[in-house]
DRENDO-1510 file (C-alpha; in Angstrom, 1 decimal, always signed):
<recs>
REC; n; res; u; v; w
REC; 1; UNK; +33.4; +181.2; +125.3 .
REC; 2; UNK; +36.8; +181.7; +126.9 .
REC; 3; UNK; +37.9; +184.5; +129.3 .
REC; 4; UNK; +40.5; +185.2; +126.7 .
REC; 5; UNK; +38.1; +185.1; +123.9 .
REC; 6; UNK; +35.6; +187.0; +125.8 .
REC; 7; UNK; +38.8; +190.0; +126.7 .
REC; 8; UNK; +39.6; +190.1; +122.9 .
REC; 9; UNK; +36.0; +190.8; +122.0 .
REC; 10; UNK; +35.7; +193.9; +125.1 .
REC; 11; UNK; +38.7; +195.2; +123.8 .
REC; 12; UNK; +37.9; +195.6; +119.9 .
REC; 13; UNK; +34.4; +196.9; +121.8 .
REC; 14; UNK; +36.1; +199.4; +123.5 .
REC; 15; UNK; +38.4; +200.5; +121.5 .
REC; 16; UNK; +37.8; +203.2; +118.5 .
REC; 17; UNK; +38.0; +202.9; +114.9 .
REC; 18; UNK; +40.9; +205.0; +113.6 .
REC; 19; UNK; +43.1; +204.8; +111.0 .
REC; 20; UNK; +45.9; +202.0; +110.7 .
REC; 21; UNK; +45.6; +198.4; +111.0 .
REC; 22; UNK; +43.9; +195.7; +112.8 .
REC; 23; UNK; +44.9; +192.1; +113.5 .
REC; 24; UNK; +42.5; +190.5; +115.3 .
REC; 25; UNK; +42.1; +193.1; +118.3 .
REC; 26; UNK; +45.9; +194.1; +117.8 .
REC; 27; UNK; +45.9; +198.3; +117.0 .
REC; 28; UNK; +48.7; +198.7; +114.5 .
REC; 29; UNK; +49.5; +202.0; +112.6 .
REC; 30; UNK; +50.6; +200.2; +109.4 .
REC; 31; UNK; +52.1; +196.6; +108.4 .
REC; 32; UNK; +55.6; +197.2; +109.6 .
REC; 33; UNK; +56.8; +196.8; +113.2 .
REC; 34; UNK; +60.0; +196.4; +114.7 .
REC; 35; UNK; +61.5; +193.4; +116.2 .
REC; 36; UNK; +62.0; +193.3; +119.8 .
REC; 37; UNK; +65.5; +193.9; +121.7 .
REC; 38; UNK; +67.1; +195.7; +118.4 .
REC; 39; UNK; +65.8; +198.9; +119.4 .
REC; 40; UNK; +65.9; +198.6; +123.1 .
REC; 41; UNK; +63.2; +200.4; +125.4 .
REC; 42; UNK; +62.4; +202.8; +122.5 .
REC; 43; UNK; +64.9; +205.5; +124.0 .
REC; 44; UNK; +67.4; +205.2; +125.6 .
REC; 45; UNK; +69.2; +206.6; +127.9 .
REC; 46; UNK; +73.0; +206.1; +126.5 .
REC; 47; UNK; +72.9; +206.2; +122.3 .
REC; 48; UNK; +75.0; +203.5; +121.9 .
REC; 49; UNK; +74.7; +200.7; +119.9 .
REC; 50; UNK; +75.0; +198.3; +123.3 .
REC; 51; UNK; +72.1; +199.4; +124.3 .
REC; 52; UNK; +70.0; +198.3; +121.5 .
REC; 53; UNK; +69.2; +201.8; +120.3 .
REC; 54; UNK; +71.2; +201.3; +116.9 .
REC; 55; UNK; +72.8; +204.7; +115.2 .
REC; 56; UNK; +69.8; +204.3; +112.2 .
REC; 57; UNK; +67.2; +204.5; +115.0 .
REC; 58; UNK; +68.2; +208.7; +114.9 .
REC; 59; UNK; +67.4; +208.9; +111.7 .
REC; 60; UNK; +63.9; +207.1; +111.6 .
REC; 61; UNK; +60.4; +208.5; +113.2 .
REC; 62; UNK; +59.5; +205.8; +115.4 .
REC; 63; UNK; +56.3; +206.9; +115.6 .
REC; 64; UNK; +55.3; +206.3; +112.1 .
REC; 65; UNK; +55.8; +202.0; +112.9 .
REC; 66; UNK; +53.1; +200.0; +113.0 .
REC; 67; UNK; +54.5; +199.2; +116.5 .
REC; 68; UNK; +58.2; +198.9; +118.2 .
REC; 69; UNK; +59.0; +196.3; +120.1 .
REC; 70; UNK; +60.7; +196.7; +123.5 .
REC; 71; UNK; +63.2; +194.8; +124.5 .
REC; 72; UNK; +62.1; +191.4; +126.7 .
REC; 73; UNK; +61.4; +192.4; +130.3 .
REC; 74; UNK; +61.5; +190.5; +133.1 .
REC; 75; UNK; +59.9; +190.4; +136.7 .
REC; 76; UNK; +64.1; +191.4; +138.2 .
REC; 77; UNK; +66.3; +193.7; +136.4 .
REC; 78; UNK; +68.9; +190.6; +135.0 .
REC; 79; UNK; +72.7; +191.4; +133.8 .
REC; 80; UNK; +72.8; +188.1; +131.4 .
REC; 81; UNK; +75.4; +187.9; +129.3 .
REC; 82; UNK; +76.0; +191.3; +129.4 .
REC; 83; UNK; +75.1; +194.6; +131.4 .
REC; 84; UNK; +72.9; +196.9; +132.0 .
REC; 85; UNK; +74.9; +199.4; +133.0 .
REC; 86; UNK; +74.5; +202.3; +130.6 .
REC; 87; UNK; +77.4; +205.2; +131.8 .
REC; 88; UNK; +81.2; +204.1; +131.0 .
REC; 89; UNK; +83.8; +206.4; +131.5 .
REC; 90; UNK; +86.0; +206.5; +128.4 .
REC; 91; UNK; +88.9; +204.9; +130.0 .
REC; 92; UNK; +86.3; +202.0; +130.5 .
REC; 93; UNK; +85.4; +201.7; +126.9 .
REC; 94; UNK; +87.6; +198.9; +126.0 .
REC; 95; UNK; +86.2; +196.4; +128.1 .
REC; 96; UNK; +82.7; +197.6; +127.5 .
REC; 97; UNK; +83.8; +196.7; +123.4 .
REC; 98; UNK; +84.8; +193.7; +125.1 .
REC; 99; UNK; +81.4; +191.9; +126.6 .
REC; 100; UNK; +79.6; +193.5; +123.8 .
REC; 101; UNK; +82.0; +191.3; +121.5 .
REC; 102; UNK; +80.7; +188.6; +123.8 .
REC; 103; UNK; +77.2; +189.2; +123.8 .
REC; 104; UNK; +77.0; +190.1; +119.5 .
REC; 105; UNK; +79.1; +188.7; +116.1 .
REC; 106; UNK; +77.9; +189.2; +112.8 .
REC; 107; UNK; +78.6; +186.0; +110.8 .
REC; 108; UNK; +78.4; +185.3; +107.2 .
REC; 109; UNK; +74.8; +186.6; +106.7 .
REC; 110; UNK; +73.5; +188.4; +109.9 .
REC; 111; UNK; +74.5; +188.3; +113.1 .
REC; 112; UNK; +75.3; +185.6; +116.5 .
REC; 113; UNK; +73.9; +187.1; +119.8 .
REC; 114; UNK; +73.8; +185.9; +123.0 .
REC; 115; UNK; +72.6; +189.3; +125.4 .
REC; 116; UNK; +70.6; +186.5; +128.0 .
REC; 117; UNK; +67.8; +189.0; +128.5 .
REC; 118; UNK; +69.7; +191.3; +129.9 .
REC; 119; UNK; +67.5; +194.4; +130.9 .
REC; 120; UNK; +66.3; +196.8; +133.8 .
REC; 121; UNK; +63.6; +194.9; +134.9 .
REC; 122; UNK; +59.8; +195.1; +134.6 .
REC; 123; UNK; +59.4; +197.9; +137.2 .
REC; 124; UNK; +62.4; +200.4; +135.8 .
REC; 125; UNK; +61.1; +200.4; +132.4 .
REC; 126; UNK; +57.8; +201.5; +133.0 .
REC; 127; UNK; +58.6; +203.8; +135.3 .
REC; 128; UNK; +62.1; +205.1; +133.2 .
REC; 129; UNK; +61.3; +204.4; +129.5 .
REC; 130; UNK; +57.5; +203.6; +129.0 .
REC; 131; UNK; +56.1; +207.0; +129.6 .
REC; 132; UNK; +58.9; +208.6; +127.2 .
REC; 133; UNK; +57.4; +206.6; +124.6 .
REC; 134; UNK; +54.2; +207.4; +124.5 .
REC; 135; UNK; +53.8; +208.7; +120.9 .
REC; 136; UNK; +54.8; +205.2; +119.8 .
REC; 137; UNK; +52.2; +202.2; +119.5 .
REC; 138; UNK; +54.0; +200.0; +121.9 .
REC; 139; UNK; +54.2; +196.2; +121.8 .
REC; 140; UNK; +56.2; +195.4; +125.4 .
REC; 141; UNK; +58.2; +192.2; +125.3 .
REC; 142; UNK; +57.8; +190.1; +128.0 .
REC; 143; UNK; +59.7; +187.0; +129.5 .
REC; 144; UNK; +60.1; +184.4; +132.5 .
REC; 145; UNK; +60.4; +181.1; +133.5 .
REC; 146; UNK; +57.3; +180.3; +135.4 .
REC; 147; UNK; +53.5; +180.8; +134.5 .
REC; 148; UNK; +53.8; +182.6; +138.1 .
REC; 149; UNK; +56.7; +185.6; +136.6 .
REC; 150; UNK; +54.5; +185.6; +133.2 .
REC; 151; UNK; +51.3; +186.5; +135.4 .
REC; 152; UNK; +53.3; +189.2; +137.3 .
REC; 153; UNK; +54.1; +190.9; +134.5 .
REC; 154; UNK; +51.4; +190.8; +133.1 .
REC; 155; UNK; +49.7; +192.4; +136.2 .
REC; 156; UNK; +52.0; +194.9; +136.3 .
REC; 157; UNK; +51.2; +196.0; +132.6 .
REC; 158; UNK; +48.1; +196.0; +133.6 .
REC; 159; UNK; +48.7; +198.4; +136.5 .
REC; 160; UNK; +50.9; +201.0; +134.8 .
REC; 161; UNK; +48.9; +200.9; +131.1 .
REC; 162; UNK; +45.6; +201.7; +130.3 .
REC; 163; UNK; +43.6; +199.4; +128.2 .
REC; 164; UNK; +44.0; +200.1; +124.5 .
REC; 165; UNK; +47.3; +202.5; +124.9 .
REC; 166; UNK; +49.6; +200.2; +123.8 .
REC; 167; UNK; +49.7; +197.5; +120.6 .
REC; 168; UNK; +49.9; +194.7; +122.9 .
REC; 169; UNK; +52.0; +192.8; +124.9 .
REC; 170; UNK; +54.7; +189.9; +123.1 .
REC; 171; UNK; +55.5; +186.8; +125.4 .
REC; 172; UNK; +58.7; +185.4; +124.5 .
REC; 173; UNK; +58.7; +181.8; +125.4 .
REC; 174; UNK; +61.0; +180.8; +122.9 .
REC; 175; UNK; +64.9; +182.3; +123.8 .
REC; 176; UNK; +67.7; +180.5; +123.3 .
REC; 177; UNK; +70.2; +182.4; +125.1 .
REC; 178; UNK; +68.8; +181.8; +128.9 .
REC; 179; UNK; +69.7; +177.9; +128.4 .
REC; 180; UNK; +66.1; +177.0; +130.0 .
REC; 181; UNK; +63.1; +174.4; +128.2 .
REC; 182; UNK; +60.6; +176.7; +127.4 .
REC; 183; UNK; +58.2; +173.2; +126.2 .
REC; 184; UNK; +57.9; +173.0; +130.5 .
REC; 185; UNK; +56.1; +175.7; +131.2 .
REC; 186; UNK; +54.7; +177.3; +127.5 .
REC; 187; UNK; +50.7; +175.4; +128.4 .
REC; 188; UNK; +50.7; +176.8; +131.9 .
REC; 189; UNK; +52.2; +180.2; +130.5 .
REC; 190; UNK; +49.5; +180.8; +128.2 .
REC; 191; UNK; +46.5; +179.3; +130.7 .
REC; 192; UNK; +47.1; +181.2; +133.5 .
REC; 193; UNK; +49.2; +184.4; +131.8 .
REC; 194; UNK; +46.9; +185.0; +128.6 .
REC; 195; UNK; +43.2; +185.4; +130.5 .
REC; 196; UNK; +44.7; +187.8; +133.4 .
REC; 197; UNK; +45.8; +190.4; +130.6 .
REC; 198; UNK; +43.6; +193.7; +129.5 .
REC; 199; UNK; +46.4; +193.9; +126.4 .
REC; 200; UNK; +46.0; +191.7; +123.8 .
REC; 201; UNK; +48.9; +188.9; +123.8 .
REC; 202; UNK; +51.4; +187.8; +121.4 .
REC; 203; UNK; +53.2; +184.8; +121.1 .
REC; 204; UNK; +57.0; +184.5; +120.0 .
REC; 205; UNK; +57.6; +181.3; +118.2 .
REC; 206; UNK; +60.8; +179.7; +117.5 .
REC; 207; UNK; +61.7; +177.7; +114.5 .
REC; 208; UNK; +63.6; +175.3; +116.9 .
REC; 209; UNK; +60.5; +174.1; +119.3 .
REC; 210; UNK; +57.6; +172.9; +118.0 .
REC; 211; UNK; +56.0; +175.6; +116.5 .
REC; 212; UNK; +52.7; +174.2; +114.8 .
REC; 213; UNK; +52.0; +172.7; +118.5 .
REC; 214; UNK; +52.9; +176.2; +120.4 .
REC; 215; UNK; +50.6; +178.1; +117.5 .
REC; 216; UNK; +47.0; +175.8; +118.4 .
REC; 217; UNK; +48.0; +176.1; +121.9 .
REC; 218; UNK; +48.2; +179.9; +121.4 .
REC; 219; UNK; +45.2; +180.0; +119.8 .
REC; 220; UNK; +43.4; +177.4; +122.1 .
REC; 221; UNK; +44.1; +180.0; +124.8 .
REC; 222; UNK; +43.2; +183.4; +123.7 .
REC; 223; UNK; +46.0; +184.5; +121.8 .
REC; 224; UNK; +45.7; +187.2; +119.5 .
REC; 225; UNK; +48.9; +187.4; +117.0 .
REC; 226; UNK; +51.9; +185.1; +116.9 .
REC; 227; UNK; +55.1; +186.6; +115.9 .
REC; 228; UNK; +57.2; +184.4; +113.2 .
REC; 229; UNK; +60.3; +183.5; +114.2 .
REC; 230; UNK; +62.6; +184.0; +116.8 .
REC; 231; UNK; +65.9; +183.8; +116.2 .
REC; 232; UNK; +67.7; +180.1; +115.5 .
REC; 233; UNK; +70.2; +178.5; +117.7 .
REC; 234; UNK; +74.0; +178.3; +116.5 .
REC; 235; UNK; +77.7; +178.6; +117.4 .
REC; 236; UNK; +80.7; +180.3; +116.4 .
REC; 237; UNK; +84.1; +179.0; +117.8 .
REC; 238; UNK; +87.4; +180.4; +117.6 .
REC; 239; UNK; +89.1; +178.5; +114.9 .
REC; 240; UNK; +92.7; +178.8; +117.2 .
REC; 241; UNK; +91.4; +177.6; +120.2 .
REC; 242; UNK; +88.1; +175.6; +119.6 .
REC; 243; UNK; +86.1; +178.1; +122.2 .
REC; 244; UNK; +82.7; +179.6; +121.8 .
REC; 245; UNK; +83.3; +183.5; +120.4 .
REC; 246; UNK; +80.1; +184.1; +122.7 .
REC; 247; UNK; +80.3; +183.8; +126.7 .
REC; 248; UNK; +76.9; +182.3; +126.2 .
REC; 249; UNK; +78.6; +179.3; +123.8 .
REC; 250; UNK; +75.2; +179.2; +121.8 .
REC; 251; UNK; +73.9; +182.1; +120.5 .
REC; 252; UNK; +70.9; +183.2; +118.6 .
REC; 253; UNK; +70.9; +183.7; +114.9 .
REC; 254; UNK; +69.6; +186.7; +113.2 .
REC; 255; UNK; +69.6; +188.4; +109.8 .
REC; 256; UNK; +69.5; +187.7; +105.6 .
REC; 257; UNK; +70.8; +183.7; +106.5 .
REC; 258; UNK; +67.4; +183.3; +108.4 .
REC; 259; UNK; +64.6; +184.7; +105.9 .
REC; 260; UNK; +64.2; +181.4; +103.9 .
REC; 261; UNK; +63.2; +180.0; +107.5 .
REC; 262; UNK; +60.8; +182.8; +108.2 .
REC; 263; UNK; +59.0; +182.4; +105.1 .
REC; 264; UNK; +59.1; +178.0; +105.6 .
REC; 265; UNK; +57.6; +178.6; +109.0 .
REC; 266; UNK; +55.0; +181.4; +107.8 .
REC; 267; UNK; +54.4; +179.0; +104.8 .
REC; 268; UNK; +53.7; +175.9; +107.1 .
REC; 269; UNK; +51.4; +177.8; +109.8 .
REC; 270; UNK; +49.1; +178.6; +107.0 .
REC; 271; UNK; +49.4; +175.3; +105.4 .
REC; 272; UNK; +48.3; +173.8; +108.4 .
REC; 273; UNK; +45.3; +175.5; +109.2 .
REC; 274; UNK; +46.8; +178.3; +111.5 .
REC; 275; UNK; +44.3; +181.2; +111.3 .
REC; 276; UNK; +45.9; +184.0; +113.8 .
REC; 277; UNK; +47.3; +186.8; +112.5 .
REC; 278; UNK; +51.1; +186.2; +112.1 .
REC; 279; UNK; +53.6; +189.6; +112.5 .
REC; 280; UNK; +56.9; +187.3; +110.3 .
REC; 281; UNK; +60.4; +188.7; +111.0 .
REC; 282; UNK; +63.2; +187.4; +109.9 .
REC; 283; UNK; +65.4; +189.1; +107.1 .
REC; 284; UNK; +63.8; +191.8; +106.2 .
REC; 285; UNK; +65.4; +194.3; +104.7 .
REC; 286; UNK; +63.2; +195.2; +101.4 .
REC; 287; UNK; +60.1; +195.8; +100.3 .
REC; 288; UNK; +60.0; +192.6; +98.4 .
REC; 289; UNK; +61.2; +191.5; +101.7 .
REC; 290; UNK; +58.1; +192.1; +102.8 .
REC; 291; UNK; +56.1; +191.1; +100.1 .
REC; 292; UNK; +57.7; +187.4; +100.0 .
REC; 293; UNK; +56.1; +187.0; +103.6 .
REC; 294; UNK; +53.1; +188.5; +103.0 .
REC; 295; UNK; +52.6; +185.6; +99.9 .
REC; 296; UNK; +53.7; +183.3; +102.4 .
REC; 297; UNK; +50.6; +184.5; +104.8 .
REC; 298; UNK; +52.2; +187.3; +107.0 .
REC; 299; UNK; +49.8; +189.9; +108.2 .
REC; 300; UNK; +52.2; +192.2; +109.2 .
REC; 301; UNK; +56.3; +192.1; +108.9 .
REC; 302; UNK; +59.0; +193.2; +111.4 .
REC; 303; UNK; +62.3; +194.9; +110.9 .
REC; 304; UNK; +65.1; +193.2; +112.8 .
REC; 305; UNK; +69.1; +193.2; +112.6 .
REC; 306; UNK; +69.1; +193.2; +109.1 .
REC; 307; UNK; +67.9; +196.5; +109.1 .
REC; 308; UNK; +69.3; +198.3; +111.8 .
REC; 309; UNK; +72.5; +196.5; +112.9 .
REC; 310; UNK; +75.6; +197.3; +111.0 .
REC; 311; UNK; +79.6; +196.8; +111.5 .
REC; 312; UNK; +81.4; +199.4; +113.7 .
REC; 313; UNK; +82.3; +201.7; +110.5 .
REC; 314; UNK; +79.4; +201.6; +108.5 .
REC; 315; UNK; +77.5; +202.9; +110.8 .
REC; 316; UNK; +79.0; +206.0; +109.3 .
REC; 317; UNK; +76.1; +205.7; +106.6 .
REC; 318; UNK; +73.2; +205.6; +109.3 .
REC; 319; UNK; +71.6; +208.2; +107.7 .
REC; 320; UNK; +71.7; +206.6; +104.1 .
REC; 321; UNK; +69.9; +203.5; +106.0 .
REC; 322; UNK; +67.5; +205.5; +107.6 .
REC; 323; UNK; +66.4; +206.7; +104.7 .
REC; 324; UNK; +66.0; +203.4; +102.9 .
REC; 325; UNK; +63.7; +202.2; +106.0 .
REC; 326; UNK; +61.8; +205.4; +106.2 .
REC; 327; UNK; +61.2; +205.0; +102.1 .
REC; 328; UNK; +60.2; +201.5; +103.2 .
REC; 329; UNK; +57.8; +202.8; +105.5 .
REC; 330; UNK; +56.1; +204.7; +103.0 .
REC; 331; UNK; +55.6; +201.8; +100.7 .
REC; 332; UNK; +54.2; +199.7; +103.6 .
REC; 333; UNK; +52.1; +202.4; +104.5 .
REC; 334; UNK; +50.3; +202.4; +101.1 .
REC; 335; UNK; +50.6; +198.4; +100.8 .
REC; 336; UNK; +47.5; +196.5; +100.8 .
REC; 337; UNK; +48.8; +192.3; +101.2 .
REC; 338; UNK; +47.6; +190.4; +98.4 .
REC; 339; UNK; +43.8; +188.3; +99.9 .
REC; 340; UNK; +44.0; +184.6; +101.6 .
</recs>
């Protein structure tokens, strides 16, 4: 038996039986989590829609998610292709609208971004956000671009959270807007990252790598859940001058356009013999939404930008979409996925 294999097993030891949902040795309050990066750290410090902590968010209990999902993390505090800087004076405003516009576009059917993992840093949001979430079940995103920064992290989790207080801890291996080969590094990522961790460990898979390879590797090395999919590379240029609309160039995809490749890639881990619990996003904006992935093999689903990103002005109905996700809540809440 594996280290990994060996941590999974102490942890669904250790941890008591209460009421929600359990994938694997994954704690979750119900079948519905939120995607990472869409709300943020879980609170913010600035309530604007920059900072990933969307208008809706205000009118949804948190709390009641399966899990939210942070916003990736890394080992330094990185600007990207954005900014972490969260106080603007209003005569500053304009060119904060700016970068945003060149971080985030909605296209025909969801939405271009390009943010770079931009964020505080590993250190800031533990000791800044983390313990202002504590009535959430937590799932902390994690990125880097060595097995080295992955372990770091990791440790420092480790340090700041006890074992069993949070959901887990997602490593995103899979971003296209950092411009770096993630296929380099994903073996030694999950061999020297996965073992060292006293939080179950999630893997981000994208639709552009080789996802039925990363999926055995994830479960060949301890892995408890995959998360299915990241978003999908594209472009948007401007049709007067040829140029990229994002600063990045390529940006990820997100939204309604990329549920029928959520449900293809949940469809074809199953079909090829992948048995860890899969958390699909991608899309999801209804209940049968939901149900579509959970035929397709999903053991939980994730709310992403098609959910809680809107255009400047209808944001105005933020609390009309709040309510739609907290009835949605309730359904899942009640929802038993149909057997495998």
């Amino acid at each position: 038996m594996s280290v990994a294999q060996e941590r999974n097993l102490r942890l669904v030891r250790d941890v008591p039986a209460e009421p929600g949902v359990r994938l694997g040795d994954i704690r979750l309050r119900n079948r519905l989590v939120t995607s990472s990066s869409l709300l943020g750290y879980g609170v913010a410090n600035a309530k604007l829609v920059p900072y990933g902590m969307s208008p809706i968010s205000q009118f949804v209990p948190l709390e009641r998610f399966g899990a939210v999902t942070t916003r990736t993390v890394t080992v330094e505090p990185r600007e990207g292709h954005f900014t972490t800087r969260d106080v603007w004076p209003l005569t500053e405003l304009p060119a904060l609208v700016k970068r945003y516009g060149q971080a985030l576009r909605q296209v025909d059917g969801g939405w271009l971004n390009a943010f770079g993992w931009c964020n505080v840093g590993i250190d800031a949001y533990l000791r800044d956000y983390y313990p202002r979430t504590r009535e959430q079940n937590t799932i902390i995103s994690v990125g880097g671009f060595s097995a080295e920064e992955f372990v770091t992290l990791v440790d420092k989790v480790n340090a700041a959270v006890p074992s069993g207080e949070i959901a887990a801890v997602e490593f995103n291996v899979s971003c296209h807007n950092v411009n770096f080969d993630f296929d380099q590094i994903i073996e030694s990522v999950l061999a020297e990252a996965v073992p060292r961790s006293n939080h179950p460990v999630v893997l981000k898979l994208s639709p552009d790598y080789d996802y039925l390879a990363h999926a055995r590797l994830a479960a060949r090395h301890g892995v408890s859940a995959l998360t299915a999919i990241n978003t999908v590379k594209g472009l948007r240029l401007d049709p007067d001058t040829g140029r990229p609309l994002l600063k990045n160039g390529f940006g990820g995809l997100s939204g309604r356009a990329i549920k029928p490749i959520g449900l293809r890639v949940v469809k074809e881990l199953r079909d090829a013999g992948v048995t860890l619990p899969i958390i699909a996003t991608g899309g999801i904006r209804s209940f049968d939404d939901c149900r579509e992935y959970f035929w397709a093999g999903a053991d939980a689903v994730s709310l992403g930008s098609a959910s809680w990103f809107a255009s400047y002005p209808g944001y105005a109905l933020s609390p009309l979409y709040g309510l739609r996700i907290r009835n949605l809540l309730r359904r899942i809440e009640a929802y038993e996925p149909p057997a495998r």
